[in-house]
VEXBA-213240 format. One record per residue: residue number from 1; residue in one letter; x, y, z of N, C-alpha, C in turn; chain. Coordinates in nm, 2 decimals, decimal comma, m for minus. Layout:
N
PT / num / residuo / nX / nY / nZ / caX / caY / caZ / cX / cY / cZ / cadena
PT / NUM / A / X / Y / Z / X / Y / Z / X / Y / Z / A
...
! end
This chain:
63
PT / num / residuo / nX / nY / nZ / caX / caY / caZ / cX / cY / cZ / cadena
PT / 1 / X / m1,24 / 1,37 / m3,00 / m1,32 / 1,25 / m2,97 / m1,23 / 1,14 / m2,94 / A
PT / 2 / X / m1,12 / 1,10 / m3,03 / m0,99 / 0,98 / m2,99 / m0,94 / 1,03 / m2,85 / A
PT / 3 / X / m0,92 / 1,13 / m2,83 / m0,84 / 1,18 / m2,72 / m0,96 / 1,16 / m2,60 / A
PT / 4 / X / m1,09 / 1,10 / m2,59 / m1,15 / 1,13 / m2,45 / m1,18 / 0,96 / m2,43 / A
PT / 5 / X / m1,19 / 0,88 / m2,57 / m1,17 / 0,77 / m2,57 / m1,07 / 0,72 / m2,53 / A
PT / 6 / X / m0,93 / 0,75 / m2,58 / m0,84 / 0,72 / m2,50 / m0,86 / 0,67 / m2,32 / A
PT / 7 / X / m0,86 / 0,80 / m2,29 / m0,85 / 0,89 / m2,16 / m1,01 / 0,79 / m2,06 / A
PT / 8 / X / m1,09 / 0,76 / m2,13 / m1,19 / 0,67 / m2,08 / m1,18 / 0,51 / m2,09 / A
PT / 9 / X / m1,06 / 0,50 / m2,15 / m1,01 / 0,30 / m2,15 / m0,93 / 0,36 / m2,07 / A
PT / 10 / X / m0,77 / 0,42 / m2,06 / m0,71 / 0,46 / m1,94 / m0,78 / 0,42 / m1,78 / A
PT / 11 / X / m0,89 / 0,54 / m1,76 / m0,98 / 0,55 / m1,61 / m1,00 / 0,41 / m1,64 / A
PT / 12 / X / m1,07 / 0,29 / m1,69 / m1,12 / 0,18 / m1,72 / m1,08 / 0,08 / m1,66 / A
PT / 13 / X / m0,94 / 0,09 / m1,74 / m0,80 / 0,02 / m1,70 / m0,76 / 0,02 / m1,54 / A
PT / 14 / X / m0,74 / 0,14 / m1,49 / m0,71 / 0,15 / m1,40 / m0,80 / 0,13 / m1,29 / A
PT / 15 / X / m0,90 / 0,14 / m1,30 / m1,01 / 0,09 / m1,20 / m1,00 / m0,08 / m1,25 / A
PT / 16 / X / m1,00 / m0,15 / m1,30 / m0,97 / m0,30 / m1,32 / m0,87 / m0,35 / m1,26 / A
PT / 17 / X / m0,77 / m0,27 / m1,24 / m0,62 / m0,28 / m1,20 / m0,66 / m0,27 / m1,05 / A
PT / 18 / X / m0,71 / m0,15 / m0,99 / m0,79 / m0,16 / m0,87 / m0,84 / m0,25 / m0,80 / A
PT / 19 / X / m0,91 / m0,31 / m0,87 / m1,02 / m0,41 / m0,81 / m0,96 / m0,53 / m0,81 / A
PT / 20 / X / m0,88 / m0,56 / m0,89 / m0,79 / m0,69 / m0,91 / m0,71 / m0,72 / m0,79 / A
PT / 21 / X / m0,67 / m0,60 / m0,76 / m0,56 / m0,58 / m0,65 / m0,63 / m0,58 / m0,51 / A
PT / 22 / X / m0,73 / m0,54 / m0,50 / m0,82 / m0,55 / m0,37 / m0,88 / m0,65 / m0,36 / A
PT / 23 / X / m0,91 / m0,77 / m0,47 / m0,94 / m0,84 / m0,44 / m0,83 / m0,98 / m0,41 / A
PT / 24 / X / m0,73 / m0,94 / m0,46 / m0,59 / m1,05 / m0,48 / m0,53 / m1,02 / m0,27 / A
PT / 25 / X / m0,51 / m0,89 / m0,25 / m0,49 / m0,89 / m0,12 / m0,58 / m0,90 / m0,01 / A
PT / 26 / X / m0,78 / m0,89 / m0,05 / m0,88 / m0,89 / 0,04 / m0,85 / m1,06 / 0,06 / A
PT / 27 / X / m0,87 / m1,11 / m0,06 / m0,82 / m1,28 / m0,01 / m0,77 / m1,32 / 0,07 / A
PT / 28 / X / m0,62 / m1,26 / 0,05 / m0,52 / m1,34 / 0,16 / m0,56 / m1,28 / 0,30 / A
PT / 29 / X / m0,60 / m1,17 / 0,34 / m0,62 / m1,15 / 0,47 / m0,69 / m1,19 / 0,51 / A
PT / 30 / X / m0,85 / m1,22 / 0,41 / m0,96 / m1,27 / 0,51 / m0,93 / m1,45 / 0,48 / A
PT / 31 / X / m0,82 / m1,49 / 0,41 / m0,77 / m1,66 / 0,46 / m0,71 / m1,65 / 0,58 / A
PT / 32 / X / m0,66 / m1,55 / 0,59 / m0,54 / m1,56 / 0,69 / m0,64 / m1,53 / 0,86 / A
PT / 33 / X / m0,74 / m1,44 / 0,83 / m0,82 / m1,41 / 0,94 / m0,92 / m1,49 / 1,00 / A
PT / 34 / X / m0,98 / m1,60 / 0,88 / m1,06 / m1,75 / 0,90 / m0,93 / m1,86 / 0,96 / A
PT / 35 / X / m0,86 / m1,89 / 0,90 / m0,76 / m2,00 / 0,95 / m0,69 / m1,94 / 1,09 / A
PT / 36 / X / m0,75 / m1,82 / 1,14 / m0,69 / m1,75 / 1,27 / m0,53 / m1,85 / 1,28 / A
PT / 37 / X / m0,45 / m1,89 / 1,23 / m0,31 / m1,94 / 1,26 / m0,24 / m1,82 / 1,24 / A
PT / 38 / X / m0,27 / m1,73 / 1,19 / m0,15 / m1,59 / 1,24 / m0,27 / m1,46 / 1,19 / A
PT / 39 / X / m0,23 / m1,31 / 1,25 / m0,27 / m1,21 / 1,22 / m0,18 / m1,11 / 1,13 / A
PT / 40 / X / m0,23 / m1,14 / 1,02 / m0,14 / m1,07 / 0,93 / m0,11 / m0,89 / 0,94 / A
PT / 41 / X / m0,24 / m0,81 / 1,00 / m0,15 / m0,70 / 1,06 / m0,11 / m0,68 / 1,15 / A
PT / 42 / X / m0,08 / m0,74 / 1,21 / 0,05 / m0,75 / 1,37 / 0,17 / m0,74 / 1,30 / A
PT / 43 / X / 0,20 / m0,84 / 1,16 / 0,30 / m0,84 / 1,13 / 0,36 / m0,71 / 1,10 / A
PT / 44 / X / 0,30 / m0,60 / 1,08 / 0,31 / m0,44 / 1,01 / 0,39 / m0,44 / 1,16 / A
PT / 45 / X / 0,52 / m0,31 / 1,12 / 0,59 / m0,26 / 1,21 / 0,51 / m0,15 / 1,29 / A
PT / 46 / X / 0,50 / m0,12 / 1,42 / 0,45 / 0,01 / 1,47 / 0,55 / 0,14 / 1,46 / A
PT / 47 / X / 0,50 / 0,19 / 1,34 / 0,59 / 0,34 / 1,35 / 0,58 / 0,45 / 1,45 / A
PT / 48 / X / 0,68 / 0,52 / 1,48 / 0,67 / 0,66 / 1,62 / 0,74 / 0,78 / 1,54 / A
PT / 49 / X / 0,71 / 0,84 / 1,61 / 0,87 / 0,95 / 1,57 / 0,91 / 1,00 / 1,58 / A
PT / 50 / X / 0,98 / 0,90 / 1,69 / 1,16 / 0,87 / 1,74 / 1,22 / 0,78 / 1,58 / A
PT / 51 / X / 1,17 / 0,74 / 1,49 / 1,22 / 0,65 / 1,41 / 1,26 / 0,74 / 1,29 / A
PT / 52 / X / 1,19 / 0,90 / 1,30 / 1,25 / 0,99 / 1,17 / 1,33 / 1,08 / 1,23 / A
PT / 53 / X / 1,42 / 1,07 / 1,15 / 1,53 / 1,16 / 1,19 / 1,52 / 1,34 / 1,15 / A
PT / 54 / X / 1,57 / 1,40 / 1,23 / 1,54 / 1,51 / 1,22 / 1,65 / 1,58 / 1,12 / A
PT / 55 / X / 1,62 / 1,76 / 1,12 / 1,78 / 1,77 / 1,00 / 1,90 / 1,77 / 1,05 / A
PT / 56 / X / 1,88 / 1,83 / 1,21 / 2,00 / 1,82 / 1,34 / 2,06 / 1,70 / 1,34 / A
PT / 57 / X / 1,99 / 1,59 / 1,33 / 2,07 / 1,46 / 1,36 / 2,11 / 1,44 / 1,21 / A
PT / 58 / X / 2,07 / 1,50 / 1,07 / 2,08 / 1,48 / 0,96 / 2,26 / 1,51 / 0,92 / A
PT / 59 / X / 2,25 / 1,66 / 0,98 / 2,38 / 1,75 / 0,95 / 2,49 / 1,67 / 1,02 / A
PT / 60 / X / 2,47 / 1,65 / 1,14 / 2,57 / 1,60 / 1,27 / 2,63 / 1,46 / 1,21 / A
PT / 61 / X / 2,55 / 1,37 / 1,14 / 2,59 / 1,25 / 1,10 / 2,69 / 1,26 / 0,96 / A
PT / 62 / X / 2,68 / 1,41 / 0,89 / 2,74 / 1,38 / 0,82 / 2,89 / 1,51 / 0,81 / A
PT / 63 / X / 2,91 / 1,55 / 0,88 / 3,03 / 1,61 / 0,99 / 3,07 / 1,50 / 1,04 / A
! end
């Protein structure tokens, strides 16, 4: 019984921790998306991949 109590404040916790956090960063984006003065995911890099190296170019680099 201690042990599912535990294990049910844990899940608890962590869903608090969740929502904290989605609401701490839903904020800043939807300030940032009202004051339209910048788009905060433009700032995100666009990844490809040409940017991951493979194990050919892995080996060669270290020869």
């Amino acid at each position: 019984m201690k042990n599912k109590k535990e294990f049910l404040q844990t899940v608890e916790c962590y869903l608090v921790m969740l929502l904290l956090f989605l609401v701490f960063f839903g904020s800043i984006y939807i300030a940032g998306e009202i004051s339209g003065s910048n788009e905060i995911l433009s700032e995100l890099p666009d990844f490809s991949w040409d940017m991951i190296n493979t194990w050919d170019e892995i080996k060669n680099k270290s020869n």
